[in-house]
C-alpha angles and dihedrals in degrees: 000000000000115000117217105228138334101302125188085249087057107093115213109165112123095351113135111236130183125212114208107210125013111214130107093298090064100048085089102050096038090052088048090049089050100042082054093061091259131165098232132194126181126208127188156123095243121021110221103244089236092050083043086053091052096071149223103284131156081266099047130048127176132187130181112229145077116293114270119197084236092069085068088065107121100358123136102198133023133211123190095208096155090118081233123108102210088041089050087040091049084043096049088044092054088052086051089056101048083043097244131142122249132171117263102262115239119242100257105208126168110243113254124254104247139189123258133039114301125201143232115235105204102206125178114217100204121233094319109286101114072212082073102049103098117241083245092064084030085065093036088059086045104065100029127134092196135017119191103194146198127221092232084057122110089265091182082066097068086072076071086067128108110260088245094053117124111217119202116196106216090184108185096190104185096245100359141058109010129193106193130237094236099057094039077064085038094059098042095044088056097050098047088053088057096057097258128138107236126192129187120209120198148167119281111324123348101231101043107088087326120115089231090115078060099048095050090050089057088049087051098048090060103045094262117139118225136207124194132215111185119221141214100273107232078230098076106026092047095065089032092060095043088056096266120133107194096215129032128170119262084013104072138342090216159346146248129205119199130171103236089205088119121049132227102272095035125119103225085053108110100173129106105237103174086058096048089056088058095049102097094207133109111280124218114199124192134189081013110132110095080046105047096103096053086046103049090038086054094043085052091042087059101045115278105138117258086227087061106132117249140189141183126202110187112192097002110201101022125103091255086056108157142174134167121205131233157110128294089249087067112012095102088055094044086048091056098036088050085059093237111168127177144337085051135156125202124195123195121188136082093280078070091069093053118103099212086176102060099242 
């Protein structure tokens, strides 16, 4: 028997799964899998940038090239995931030959060019649990034409979308793989003048730290109407899921959330460190790895006590969630010895000493 998709009786922990194809058709099998406990391995011709970003783990391999029928070879489970019918269908055959299972391969169809206006649907994915996506942004996935997608986005959600959805990967890899602004507008501008429902997922919410007041402007621009589902900010999930509540009665009134991309001294930096560090109230920063140690140096230089507590939560909401506890002195070193990379969050106030779970 196939099963069709990965159901909650279907038990994925350990097993070892291979993904044929690794573009944009296979993000949201491979997360899933992922998400389930799977050993996955990954073979294609091209390797999708956000799959790329993903990594080379002992649960996820990944190997450039065409699929071999020796890559079935002690698998317990295949995916045609190539997001073409006749590669999914010569994938699916090769699993019937070495008698596996494989889940039944979608048909992969462009959408057809209609008549009329279509519309853009900016809807933000929350911190990466497809648990955290709201049923609003769920529905909107559902009945997509077209999903332009983040790699901070839920990925596991996209198996929610219709079998003739066409799924475009915008990868924006922090020093790495970029897709730019100007031609994500681009893509969803196109799509929406062909008649198409659009919808753009992305991280957390689309307007905190995110480009979607861009993206709507561009829409706009060009006559398409626009509808927006918020999403959970990464800013306030992030702390929330490592045990840190931002505010807490008699600690702190109030909280500020900052993105850290451009450090204190730059030019580009238009923030007013020396009052954030007088606040006295808890301090988000975002996009603020490579610069912890200059923030946390400035914020000491203007008076924050070097005893302040301090957290970082690094992929809030995945299963590798990971954070590491301090003090604003040292927070910066134990971040990078503890090997965090981004997307990261670091908080920075007294609630971030307080042990909500007890250890």
């Amino acid at each position: 028997m196939e099963p069709k998709g990965f159901a909650p009786e279907l038990e994925l922990t350990g097993r070892a799964v291979l993904v044929c194809g690794g573009g944009s058709a296979a993000l949201g099998p491979v997360r899933a899998l992922l998400d389930a406990g799977a050993q996955v391995t990954v073979v294609g011709a091209k390797i999708a940038t956000t799959i790329a970003e993903l990594g080379s783990t002992g649960a996820l391999q990944l190997h450039q090239r065409p699929l071999d029928p020796g890559d079935l070879h002690g698998m317990t489970l295949i995916v045609p995931a190539h997001g073409d019918a006749d590669d999914d269908q010569q994938a699916l055959a090769l699993a019937r030959a070495a008698g596996l299972p494989a889940v039944v391969p979608r048909p992969v169809e462009s959408p057809a060019a209609r008549t009329g206006m279509g519309s853009m649907i900016l809807v933000g994915g929350g911190p990466g649990d497809p648990g955290l996506l709201t049923l609003a942004g769920q529905q909107a996935i559902r009945r997509a034409d077209v999903i332009v997608c983040d790699r901070l986005a839920p990925l596991s959600a996209l198996d929610q979308a219709r079998p003739d959805a066409v799924i475009i990967d915008v990868a924006k890899v922090p020093r790495g793989a970029y897709t730019s602004q100007e031609r994500i507008n681009e893509i969803l501008v196109e799509h929406a003048l062909a008649g198409r429902t659009v919808v753009r997922l992305k991280g957390g919410d689309s307007f905190i730290f995110g480009r979607g007041g861009e993206e709507w402007q561009a829409c706009t621009a060009a006559g398409i109407p626009v509808t927006v589902i918020p999403g959970v900010s990464s800013a306030l999930a992030g702390p929330a899921l490592a045990g840190i509540p931002l505010t807490h009665r008699a600690l702190t009134q109030g909280f500020t959330v900052v993105s850290g991309h451009v450090p204190p001294g730059d030019p580009g930096s238009t923030l007013d460190w020396a009052a954030l560090a007088r606040t006295n109230t808890t301090l988000v920063i975002m996009m603020g790895l490579a610069t912890l140690p200059i923030i946390t140096a400035e914020l000491i230089t203007h008076g924050m006590a070097t005893d302040t507590p301090a957290l970082t939560v690094a992929n809030a909401g995945l299963p590798n969630q990971a954070s590491v506890t301090g003090v604003l002195a040292d927070i910066a070193a134990l971040t990078d010895g503890a090997g965090l990379r981004p997307p990261a969050i670091t908080v920075i106030g007294a609630v971030a000493g307080l042990d909500l779970r007890g250890r």
